[in-house]
N, C-alpha and C positions, 0 to 999 in steps of 0.2 A: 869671623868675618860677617858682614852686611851683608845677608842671600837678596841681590838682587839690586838694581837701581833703578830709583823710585820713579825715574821717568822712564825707563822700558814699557811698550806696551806691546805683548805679546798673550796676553790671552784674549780670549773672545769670553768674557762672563756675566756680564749683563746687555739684554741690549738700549741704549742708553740714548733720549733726546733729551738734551738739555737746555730747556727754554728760559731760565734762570741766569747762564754764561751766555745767553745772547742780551741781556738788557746791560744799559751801559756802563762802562766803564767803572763809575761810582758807587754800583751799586755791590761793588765787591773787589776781590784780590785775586788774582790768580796764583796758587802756592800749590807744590806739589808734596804728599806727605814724607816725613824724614824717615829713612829705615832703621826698621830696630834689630836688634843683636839677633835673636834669637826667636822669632815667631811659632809658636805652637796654640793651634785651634785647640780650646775650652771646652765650646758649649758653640753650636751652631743649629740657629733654628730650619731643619729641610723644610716643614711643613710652610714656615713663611718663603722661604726661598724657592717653593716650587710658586705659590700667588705671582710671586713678582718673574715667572718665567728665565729664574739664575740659570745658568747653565754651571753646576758645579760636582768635580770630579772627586767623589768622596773617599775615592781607591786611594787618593794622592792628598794627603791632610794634610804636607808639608808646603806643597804647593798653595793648595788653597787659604790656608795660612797665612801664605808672604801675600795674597791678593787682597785679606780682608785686613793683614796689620797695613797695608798702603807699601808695602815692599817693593812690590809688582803692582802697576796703577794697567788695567784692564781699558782694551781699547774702547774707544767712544766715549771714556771718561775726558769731563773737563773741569778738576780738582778748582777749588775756589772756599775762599773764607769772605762769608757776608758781614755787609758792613750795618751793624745798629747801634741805635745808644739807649737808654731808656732810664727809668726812675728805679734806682736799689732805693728799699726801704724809706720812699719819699724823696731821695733827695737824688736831681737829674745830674747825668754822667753823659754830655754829647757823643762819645766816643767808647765803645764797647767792640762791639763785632766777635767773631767766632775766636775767642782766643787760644782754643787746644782743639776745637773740630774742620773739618774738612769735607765738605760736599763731592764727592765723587762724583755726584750727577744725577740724571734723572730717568725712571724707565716706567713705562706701562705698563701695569700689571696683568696679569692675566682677563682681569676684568674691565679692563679700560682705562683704571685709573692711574693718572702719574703721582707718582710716590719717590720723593726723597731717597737715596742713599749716601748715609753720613758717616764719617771714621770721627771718633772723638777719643782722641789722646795720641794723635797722629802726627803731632811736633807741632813747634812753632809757627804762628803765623803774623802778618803784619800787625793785627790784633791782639799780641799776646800780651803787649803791657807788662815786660819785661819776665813772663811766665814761660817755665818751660814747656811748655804745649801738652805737657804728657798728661796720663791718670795713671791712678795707683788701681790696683787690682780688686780691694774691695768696692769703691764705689762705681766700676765697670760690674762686675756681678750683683749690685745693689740694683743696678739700673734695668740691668736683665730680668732681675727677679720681678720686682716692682710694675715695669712695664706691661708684661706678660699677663701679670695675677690680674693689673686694671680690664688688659681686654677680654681674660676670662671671664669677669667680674663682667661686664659689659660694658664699661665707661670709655669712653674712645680716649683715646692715647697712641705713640708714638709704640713702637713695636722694637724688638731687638732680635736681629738676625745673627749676631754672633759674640763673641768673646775671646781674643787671643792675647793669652800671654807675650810678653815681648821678650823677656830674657834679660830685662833692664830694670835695675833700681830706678824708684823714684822719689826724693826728697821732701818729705812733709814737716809733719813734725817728728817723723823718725823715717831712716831709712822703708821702703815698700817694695813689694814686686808691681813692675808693671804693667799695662792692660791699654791694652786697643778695644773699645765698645764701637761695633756698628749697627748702627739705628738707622729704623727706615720708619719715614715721618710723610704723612698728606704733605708737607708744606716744609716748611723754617721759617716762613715770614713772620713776624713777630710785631706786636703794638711797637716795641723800641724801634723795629725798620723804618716806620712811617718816624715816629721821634726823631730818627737820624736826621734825616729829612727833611721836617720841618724846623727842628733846630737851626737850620742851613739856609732859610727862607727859600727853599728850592720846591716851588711849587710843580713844575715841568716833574721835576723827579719824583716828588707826590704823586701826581696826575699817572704817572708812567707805572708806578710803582702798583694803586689802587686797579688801574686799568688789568696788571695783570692780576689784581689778586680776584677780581669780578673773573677773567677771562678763567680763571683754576678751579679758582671755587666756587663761585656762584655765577655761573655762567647763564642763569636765569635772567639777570637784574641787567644783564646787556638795554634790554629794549624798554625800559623805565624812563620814565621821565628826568628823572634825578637820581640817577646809577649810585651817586655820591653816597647821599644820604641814607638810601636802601644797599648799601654795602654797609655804613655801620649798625643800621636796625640789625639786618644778617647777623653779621658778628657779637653784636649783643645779646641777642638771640641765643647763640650757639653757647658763648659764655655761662649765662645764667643757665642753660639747659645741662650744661656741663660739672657747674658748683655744686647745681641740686644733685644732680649722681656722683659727686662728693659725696657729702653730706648724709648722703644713703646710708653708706658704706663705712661713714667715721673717720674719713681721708682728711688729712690736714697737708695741704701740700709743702707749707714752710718759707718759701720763698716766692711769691707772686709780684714778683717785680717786673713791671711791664717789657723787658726782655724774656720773660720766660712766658709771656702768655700768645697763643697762635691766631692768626686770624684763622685759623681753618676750624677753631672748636675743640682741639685733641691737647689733652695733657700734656707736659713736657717738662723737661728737667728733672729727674727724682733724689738730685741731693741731699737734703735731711729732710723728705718727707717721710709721713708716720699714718698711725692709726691708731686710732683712742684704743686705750682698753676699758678703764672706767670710766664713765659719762662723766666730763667734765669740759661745758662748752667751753671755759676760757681756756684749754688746753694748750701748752705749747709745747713741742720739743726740738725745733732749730738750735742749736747752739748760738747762731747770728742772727736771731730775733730776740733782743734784749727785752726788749720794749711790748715784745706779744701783738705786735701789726696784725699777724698772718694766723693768731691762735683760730682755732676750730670755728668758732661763733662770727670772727669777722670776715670770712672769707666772701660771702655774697657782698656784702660793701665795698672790700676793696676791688672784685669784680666790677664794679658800678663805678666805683672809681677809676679804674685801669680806662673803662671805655671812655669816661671823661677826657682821660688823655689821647685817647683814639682820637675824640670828635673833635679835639683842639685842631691835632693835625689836619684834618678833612674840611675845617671853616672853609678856607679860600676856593678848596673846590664844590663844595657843597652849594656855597652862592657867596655870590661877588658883595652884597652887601652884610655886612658881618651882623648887626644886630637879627638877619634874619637868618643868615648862618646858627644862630646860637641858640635861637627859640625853635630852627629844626633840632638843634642837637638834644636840648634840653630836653624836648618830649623823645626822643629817644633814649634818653636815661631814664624816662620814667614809664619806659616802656619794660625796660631792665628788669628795673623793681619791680612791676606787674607780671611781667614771666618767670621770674627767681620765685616770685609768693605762689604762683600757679603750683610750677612744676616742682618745689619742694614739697606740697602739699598732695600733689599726686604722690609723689615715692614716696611719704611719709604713710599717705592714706592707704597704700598697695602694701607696706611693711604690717601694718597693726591686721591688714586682711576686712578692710572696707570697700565694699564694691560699688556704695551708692554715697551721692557725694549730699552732705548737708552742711549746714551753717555753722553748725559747732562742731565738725572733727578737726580743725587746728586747734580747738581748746583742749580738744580730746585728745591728741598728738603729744600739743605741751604738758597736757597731765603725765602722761606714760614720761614723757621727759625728764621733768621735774624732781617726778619718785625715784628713776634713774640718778639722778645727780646728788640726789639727797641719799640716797643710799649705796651711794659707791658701787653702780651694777655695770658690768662688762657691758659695753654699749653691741657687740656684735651676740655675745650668748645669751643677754635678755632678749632680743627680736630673736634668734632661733630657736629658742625654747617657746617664746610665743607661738610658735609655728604649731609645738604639741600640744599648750593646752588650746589652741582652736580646736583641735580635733576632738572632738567627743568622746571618740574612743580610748584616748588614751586616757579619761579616768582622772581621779582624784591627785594620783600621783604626779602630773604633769603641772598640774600646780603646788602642789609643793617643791620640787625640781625650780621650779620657777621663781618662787617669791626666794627659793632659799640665795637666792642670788644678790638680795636685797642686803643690806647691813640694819635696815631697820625695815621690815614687810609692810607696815600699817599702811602707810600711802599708798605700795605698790598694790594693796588688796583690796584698797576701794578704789582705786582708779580700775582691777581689772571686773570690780559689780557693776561701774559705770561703762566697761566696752562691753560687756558682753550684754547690758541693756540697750545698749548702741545698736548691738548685732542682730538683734532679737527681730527686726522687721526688714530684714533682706532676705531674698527669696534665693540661697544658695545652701547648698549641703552644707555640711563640716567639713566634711572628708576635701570636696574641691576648695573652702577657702582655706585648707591647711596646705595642700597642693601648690594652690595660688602665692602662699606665703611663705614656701619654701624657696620659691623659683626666684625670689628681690632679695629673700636672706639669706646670705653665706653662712653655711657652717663654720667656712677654710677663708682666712685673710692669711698675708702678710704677715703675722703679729711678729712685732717691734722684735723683740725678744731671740724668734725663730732666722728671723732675717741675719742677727747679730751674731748668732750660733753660725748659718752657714757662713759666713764672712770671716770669721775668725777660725776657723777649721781652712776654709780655704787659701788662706797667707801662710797656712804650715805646711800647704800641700795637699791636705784632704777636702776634695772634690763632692765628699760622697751626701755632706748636709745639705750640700746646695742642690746638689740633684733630684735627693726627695724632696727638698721642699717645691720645688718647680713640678716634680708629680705632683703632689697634695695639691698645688693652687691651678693642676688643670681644668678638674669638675668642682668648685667653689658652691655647690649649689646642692648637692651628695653629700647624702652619708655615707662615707668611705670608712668600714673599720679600719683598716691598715692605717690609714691618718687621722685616727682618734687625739694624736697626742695634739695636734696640729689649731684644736679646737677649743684647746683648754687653757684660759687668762693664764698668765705667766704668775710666779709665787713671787713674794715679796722681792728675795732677790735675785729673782731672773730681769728686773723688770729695768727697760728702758729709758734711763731718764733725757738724755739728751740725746739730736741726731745730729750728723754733722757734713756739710757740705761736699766734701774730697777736694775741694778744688788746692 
């Protein structure tokens, strides 16, 4: 039997204001989630559950279980699937909205901030476009994993408080166990929100819509002149600031279709996202990226693009006459492009362990690049090995270590006579810029490989790959012996070729 009906509300678990179920009617659905067979808690984050001030009874797993599968909807919840449409892969879809998530509501965290609480795979919703609302169990623990490791890593993203099994197959391309993922997110407003929107020629709902996303997020830009335009600068802003800490890291997110990008600046969706192992910008491995939209190299464009679609939306309010609506926007795209070049060149410049900035370290960036691509180098253990041969002390051998990583050294060995003739007039130790350039480069990713390991252990019931991999990616930034293995490029055939969505 069903423990529970989905509309009781009988615990006290978050405490919850929901300023999102007060905007109108349009701007969403009111659905309560379906119950599932069998709920039993997975993986549940305390440490983020205590931030958002949960009140939850960890004597009682069964309980809390049916609260977080949406069994038991916790009072001061007011469940809602939002309504967006956006551009998959170029081409617009009016009509999208939350097709298997569920907003529970909204609470203040221990530090003031409101933060999202969402159920995804929580049944059907008016959105679902004939989908059974559910997820399958691997990419609920994908999403966990992935999430987590980002904000280790330091890249802002969307957080995962929990994971429960349901008790319930669910139908893909084969039979699955199913899963309830609860993610606690800055926001859910999405570029496709506003899309919705203007698709609809509903300016009022634009206006309403913008109005709250100043009042959450940039509550700054209230007293501007033109709130409008300075909420997309904002937003572009956060964007580009966001790619470049991609990009860092060798993140290829795979699907950046202006429903999956936030106005608040955090990552989201981790479907068939990846990580390079060997340098190769055109990279792809979405399964539903035929075409390579979203490979590694184009993601700052389609960023720039995505905000294009922002700034369509935002003409009418930005100014009533559209030719000057558009020469605001314009230079806001090309403010994009001016902060994506900035701030990937800072994390590029903080990876090689440069502290002063000149003319030619993007050439010097692209050199290390280049010899990277041409010689098939692990894009994540060439930068941490770079870490040792800055260090003086480690000696002759750290370069060897190093180039051996190369498939052809030659390039990789005069590109490192020209950094370290680079380095030769900054006024910093070894020992601090090896320091400095441990602390941007990870040991511990994700890798492709590892992720695929715990996911396939876990459909059989074994818990236990997924768990250390979620140790290993707590200190990303350590050399942890215990997670040695966690460090090492995958061998021919461990290796990743495609990722694939769950949907």
């Amino acid at each position: 039997m069903c423990s529970g009906n989905p509309r009781r509300r009988s615990v006290s678990v978050f405490q919850f204001d929901n300023s999102y179920a007060r905007l109108p009617d349009r701007f969403h659905a009111a659905v309560y989630p379906e119950p599932v067979e069998g709920p039993v808690l997975l993986k549940f984050n305390a440490a983020l559950a205590d931030e958002l001030g949960m009140v939850a009874d960890l004597s009682d797993p069964a309980r809390l279980a049916a609260v977080l599968a949406g069994n038991v909807v916790p009072a001061g919840a007011m469940p809602l699937a939002m309504a967006y449409a956006g551009h998959q892969f170029g081409n617009f879809v009016p009509r999208l909205g939350d097709g298997r998530a569920i907003l529970l509501g909204e609470v203040l965290d221990t530090a003031g901030t409101r933060r999202d609480v969402q159920l995804k795979g929580a049944g059907p919703t008016p959105f679902s476009r004939r989908g059974d609302g559910r997820a399958a169990l691997g990419p609920v623990l994908r999403e966990y994993i992935l999430s987590e490791a980002m904000n280790a890593l330091g890249v802002r993203a969307t957080r995962a408080l929990a994971a429960v099994a349901t008790g319930e197959p669910v139908q893909r391309e084969t039979m699955q166990p199913g899963a309830v993922f609860v993610r606690v997110a800055a926001s859910h407003v999405r570029i496709g929100t506003f899309q919705y929107f203007a698709a609809r020629q509903d300016v009022d709902g634009l206006r309403t819509l913008a109005d709250y996303v100043i009042e959450r997020h940039y509550p700054h830009l209230k007293g501007d002149a033109n709130p409008y335009s300075s909420l997309l600068r904002a937003v572009a802003i956060a964007q580009a600031d966001l790619i470049a800490a991609w990009m860092g890291i060798g993140f290829i997110h795979g699907v950046m279709n202006t429903d999956n990008m936030t106005l608040s600046g955090e990552t989201i969706d981790f479907g068939p996202c990846a990580f390079l192992d060997d340098y190769d910008p055109m990279k792809v491995f979405s399964s539903i990226d035929q075409g390579g939209r979203y490979a590694y190299r184009n993601q700052p464009g389609i960023g720039q693009w995505n905000i294009a679609r922002l700034a369509e939306c935002l003409l009418p309010l930005i100014e009533a006459d559209e030719e000057k609506a558009v020469v605001i926007a314009n230079e806001v795209l090309a403010e994009y492009g001016q902060r994506f070049q900035s701030q990937w060149l800072d994390v590029f410049r903080a990876k090689i362990g440069l502290q002063d900035e000149t003319d030619d370290d993007g050439d010097l960036v692209q050199g290390l690049l280049s010899a990277m691509h041409a010689g098939e180098a692990d894009f994540t253990l060439t930068f941490r090995r770079l870490c040792a041969v800055a260090d003086e002390a480690a000696g002759g051998e750290a370069e060897t270590v190093f180039l051996s990583g190369f498939k052809d050294s030659a390039q990789a060995g005069e590109w490192l006579s020209r950094w370290r003739a680079r380095l030769q007039g900054e006024q910093i130790s070894a020992t601090d810029r090896a320091a400095a350039m441990r602390g941007v480069n990870p040991a511990v990713i994700p890798r492709n490989h590892k992720v695929e390991e715990a996911l396939a252990a876990a459909n059989y019931g074994d818990l236990s790959f997924f768990e250390r991999l979620l140790a290993a990616l707590e200190k990303p930034y350590e050399d942890l012996p215990e997670f040695a293995d966690y460090t090492v490029p995958p061998k021919p055939e461990e290796r990743v070729l495609q990722t694939f969505c769950g949907t």
